[in-house]
C-alpha positions as CSV (number, residue, x, y, z in Angstrom):
1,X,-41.6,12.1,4.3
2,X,-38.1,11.4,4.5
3,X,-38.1,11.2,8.3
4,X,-41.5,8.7,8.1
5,X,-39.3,6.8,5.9
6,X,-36.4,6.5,8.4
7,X,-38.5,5.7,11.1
8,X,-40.5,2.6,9.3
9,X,-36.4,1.6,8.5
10,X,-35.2,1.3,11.9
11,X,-38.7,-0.4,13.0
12,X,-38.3,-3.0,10.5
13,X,-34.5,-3.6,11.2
14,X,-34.6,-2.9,15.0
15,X,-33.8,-6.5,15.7
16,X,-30.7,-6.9,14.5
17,X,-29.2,-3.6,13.2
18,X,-25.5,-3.2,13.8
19,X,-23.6,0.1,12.7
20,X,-20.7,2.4,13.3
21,X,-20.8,3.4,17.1
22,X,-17.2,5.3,17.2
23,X,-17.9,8.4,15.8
24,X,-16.6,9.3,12.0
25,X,-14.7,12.3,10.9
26,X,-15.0,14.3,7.5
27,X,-11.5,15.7,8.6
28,X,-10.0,12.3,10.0
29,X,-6.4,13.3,9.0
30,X,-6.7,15.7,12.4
31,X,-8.0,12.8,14.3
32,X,-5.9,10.1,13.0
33,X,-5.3,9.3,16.5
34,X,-7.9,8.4,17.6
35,X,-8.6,6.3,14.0
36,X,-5.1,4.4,14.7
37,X,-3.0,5.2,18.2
38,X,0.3,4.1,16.3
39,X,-0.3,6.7,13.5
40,X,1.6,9.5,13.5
41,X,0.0,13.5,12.9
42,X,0.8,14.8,9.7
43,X,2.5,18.1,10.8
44,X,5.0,15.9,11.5
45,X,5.4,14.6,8.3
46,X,5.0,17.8,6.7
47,X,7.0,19.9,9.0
48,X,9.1,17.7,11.1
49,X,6.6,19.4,13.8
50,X,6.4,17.0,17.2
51,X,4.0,18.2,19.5
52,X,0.4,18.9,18.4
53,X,-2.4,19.6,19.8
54,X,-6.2,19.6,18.6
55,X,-9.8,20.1,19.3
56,X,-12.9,18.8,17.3
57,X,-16.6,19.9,17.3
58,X,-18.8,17.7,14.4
59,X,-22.4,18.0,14.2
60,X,-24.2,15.1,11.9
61,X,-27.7,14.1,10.3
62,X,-28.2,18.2,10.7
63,X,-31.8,18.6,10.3
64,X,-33.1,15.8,12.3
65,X,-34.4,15.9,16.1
66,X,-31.2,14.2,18.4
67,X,-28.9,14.0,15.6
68,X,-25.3,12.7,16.5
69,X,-22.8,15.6,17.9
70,X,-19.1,15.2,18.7
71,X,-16.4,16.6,20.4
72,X,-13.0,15.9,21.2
73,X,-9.7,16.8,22.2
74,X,-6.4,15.3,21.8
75,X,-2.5,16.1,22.2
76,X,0.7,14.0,21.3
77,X,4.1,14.1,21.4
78,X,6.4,12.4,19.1
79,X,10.5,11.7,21.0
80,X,12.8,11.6,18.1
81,X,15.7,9.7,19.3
82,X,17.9,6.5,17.2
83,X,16.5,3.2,16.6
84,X,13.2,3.5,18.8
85,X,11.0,6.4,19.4
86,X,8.3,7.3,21.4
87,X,5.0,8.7,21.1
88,X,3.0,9.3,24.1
89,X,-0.3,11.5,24.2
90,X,-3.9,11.2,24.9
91,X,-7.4,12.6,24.1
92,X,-11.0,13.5,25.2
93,X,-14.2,12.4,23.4
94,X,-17.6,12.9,23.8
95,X,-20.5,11.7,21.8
96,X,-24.2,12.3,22.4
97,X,-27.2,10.8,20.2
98,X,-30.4,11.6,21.4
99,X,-30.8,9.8,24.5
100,X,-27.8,7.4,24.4
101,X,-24.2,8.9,24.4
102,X,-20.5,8.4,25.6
103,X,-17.5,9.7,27.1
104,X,-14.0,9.1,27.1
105,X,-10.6,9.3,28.6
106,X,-7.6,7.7,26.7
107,X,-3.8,7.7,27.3
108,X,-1.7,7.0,24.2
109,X,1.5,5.3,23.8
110,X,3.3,4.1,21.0
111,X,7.4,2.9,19.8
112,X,8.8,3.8,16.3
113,X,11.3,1.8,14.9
114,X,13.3,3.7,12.6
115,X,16.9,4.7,11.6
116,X,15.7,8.1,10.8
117,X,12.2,9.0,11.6
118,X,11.6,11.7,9.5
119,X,12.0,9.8,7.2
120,X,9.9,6.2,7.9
121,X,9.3,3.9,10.3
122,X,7.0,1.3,12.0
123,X,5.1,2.4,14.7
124,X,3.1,0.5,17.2
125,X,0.7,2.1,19.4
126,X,-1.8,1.3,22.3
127,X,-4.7,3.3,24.0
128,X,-5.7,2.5,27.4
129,X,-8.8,4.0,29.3
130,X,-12.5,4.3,30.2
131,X,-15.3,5.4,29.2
132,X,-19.0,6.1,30.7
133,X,-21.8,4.9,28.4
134,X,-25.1,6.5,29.6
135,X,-28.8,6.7,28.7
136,X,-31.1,9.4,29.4
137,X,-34.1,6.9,30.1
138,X,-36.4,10.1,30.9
139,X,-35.8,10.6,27.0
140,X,-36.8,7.3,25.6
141,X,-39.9,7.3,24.0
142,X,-41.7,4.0,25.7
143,X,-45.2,2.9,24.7
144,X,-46.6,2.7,28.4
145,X,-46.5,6.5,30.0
146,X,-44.9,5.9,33.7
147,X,-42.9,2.8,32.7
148,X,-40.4,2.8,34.7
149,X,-37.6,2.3,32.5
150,X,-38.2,5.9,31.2
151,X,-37.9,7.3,34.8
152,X,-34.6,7.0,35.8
153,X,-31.2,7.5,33.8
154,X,-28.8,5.2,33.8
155,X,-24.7,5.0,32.8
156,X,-21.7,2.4,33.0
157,X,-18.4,3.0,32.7
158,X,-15.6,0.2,31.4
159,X,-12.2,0.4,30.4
160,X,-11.4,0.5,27.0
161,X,-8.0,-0.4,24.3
162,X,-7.4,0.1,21.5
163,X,-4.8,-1.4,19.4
164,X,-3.1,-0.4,15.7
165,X,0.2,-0.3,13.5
166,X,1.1,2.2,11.2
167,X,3.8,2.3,8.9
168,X,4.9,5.4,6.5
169,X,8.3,5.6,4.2
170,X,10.0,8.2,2.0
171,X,9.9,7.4,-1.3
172,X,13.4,7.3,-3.0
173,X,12.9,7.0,-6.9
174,X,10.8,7.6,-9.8
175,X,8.3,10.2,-10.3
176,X,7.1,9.8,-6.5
177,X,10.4,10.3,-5.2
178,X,11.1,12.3,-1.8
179,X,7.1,12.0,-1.3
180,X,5.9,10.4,1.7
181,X,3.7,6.8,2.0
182,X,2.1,5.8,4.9
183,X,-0.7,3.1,5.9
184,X,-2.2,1.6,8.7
185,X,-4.6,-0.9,10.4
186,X,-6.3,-0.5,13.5
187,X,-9.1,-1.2,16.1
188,X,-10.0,1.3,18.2
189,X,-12.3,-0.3,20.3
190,X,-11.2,-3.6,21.2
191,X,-13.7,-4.5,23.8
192,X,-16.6,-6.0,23.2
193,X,-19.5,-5.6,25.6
194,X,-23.2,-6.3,26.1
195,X,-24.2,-3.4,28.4
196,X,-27.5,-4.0,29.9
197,X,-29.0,-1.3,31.8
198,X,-31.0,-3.1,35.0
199,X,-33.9,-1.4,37.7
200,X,-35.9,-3.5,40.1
201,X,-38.6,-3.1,37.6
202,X,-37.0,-2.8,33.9
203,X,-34.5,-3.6,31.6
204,X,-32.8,-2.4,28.5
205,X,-29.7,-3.0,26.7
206,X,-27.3,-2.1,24.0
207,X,-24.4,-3.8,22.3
208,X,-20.7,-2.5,21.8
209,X,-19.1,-4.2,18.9
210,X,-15.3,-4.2,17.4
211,X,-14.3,-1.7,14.9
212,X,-11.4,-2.5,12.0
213,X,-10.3,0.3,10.3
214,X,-7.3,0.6,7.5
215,X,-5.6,3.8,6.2
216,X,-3.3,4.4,3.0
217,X,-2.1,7.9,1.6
218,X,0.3,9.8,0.0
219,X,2.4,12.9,0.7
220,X,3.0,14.7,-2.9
221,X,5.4,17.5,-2.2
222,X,6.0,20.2,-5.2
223,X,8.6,22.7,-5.9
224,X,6.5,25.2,-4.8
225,X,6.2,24.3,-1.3
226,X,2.6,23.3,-1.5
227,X,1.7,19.6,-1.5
228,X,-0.9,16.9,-2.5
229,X,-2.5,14.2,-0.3
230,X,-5.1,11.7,-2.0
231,X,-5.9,9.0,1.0
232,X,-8.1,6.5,1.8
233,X,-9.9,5.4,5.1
234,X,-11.6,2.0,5.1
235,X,-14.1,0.9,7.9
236,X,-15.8,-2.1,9.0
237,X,-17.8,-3.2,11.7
238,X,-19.6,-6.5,12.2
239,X,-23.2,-6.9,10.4
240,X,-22.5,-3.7,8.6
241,X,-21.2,-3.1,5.3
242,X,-17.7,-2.5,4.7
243,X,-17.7,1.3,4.1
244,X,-14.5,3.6,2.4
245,X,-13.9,6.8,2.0
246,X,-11.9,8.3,-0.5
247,X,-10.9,11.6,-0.5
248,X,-8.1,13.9,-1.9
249,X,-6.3,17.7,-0.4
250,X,-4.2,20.1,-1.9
251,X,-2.3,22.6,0.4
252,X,-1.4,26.0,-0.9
253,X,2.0,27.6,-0.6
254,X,-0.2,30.6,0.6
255,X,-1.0,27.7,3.5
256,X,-4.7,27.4,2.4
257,X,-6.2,24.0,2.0
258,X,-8.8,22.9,-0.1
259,X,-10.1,19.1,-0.6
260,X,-12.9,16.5,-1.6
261,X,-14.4,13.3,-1.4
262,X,-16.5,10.2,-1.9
263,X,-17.6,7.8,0.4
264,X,-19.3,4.5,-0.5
265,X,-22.1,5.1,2.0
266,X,-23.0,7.6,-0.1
267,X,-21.9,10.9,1.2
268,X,-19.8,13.9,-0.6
269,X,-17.0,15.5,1.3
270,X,-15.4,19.5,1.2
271,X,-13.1,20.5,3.7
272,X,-11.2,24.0,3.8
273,X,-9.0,25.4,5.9
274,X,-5.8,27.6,6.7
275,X,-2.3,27.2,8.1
276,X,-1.1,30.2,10.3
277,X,2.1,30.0,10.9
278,X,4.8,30.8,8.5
279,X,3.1,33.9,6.7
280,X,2.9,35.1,10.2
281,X,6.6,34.8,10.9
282,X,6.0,31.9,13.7
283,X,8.0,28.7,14.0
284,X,4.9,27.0,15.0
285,X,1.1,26.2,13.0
286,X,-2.4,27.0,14.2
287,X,-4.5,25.5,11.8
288,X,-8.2,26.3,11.5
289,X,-10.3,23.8,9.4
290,X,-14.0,23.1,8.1
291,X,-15.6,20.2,6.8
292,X,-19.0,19.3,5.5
293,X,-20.9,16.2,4.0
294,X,-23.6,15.8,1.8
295,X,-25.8,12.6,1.5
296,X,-26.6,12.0,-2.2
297,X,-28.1,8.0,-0.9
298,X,-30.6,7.6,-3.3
299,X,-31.5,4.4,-1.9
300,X,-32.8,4.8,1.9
301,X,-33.8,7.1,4.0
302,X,-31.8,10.6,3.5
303,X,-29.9,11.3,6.7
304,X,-29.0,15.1,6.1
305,X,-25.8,16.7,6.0
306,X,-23.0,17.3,8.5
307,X,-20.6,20.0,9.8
308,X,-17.3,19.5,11.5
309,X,-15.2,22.4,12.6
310,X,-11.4,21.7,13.5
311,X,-8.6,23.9,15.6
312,X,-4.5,22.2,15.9
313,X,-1.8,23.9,17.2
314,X,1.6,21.8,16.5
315,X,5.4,23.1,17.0
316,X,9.0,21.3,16.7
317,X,9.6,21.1,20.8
């Protein structure tokens, strides 16, 4: 029933539905670069560690024939030198929804001005590269059998940039004091493109739109060596409503993590994970972390839950 009701949704709204097309992340704080290309990874901020690297696999809408499945890869590097920095990096990212998917190639560059950047600065970063958008026409499901639209694939491939600032400060007084701020704006995809899909016989098309996102969030730090982040991620894309997650993590001085969230499109978050590193006598941190959301829309279709495994090595280099 609930799938009957999602399909008479998208019929009705077919015409002019407009929605998130970069993929989200339950565990966003490992992807935060490809969220914002100036923000800087949090291992960094948590233990002044400047070369990370990471791999994502996120499986959404579980439950439902060509649900949405995401992988990535990514690596940065964060130059500590006086005055300006320099992060440079990139990452990988593939996306697949039913018939219609992506992937990309990004290189990553950003220059923090700071005094002292382990303590705050202002970064601002660029991404630069291309990706293939493509469409498995032999999947589509087309109301005449032998159109020809539904008998050939088809994919583009356009550059892409991707623009954002991000700013984060240690906190010098009060009851917040020696914890760490940070915030930033972004769009990730600054391009926007009608791709249209042409044959000698057919044609079919799909819109790329302009993402804004904004970040805030907060470093805790306690005696014990563990530490508290609360953050927020906001989104918004054209046509669609403005959607924000809220979620909160507390990290273990046995270098566990557990955390929880909200979001205002009506999902609950959980992630868990571990830090491997310190308890195993290493100067560096594997981390190994899992997320899941629930949909508890009770107004809609339901759209099931998702799964998002996460793997980050990072070291001071």
């Amino acid at each position: 029933m609930n799938r009957l009701y999602l399909i008479v949704a998208l019929l009705l709204f077919c015409n002019a539905l407009s929605a998130q097309q970069i993929p989200l992340f339950t565990q966003y704080r490992q992807n935060l670069g490809l969220i914002n290309p100036a923000a800087i990874n949090g291992d960094f901020h948590t233990s002044n560690q400047n070369l990370s690297f990471g791999a994502s696999y996120r499986t959404q809408w579980v439950g439902f024939d060509a649900h949405p499945v995401t992988q990535t890869i990514r690596g940065e590097y964060v130059m500590e030198t006086g005055g300006v920095g320099l992060m440079v990096g990139g990452y990988l990212v593939n996306d697949q929804t039913g018939p219609t998917g992506f992937t990309g190639a990004y290189g990553r560059i950003a220059g923090i001005i700071s005094d002292d950047m382990e303590y705050g600065g202002l970064s601002i970063g660029l991404t630069a590269g291309v990706v293939q958008y493509r469409v498995n026409s032999s999947e589509l499901f087309v109301r005449d059998q032998g159109d020809i639209v539904s008998m050939e694939d088809q994919s583009k491939i356009f550059p892409d940039v991707g623009l954002g600032v991000y700013f984060y400060k240690t906190l010098e007084s009060g009851f917040l004091a020696d914890d760490m701020f940070y915030s930033g704006i972004s769009i990730p995809q600054v391009f926007g493109l009608n791709l249209d899909f042409k044959d000698e016989d057919g044609e079919f098309s799909t819109r790329r739109i302009q993402h804004f996102y904004g970040l805030l969030g907060l470093y805790h730090y306690f005696d014990n060596e563990g530490y508290i982040e609360p953050s927020v991620w906001v989104k918004y894309a054209p046509n669609a409503p403005v959607s924000v997650d809220f979620n909160i993590r507390y990290q273990f001085p046995s270098n566990m993590w557990l955390g929880t969230g909200l979001s205002t499109a009506g999902t609950f978050h959980l992630e868990t994970g571990f830090n491997l590193g310190d308890n195993l006598g290493w100067d560096n941190t594997f981390k190994v972390g899992y997320g899941f959301d629930y949909s508890y829309n009770t107004f809609g279709p339901a759209v099931g839950n998702s799964h998002e495994i996460n793997l980050a090595f990072s070291l001071n280099k």
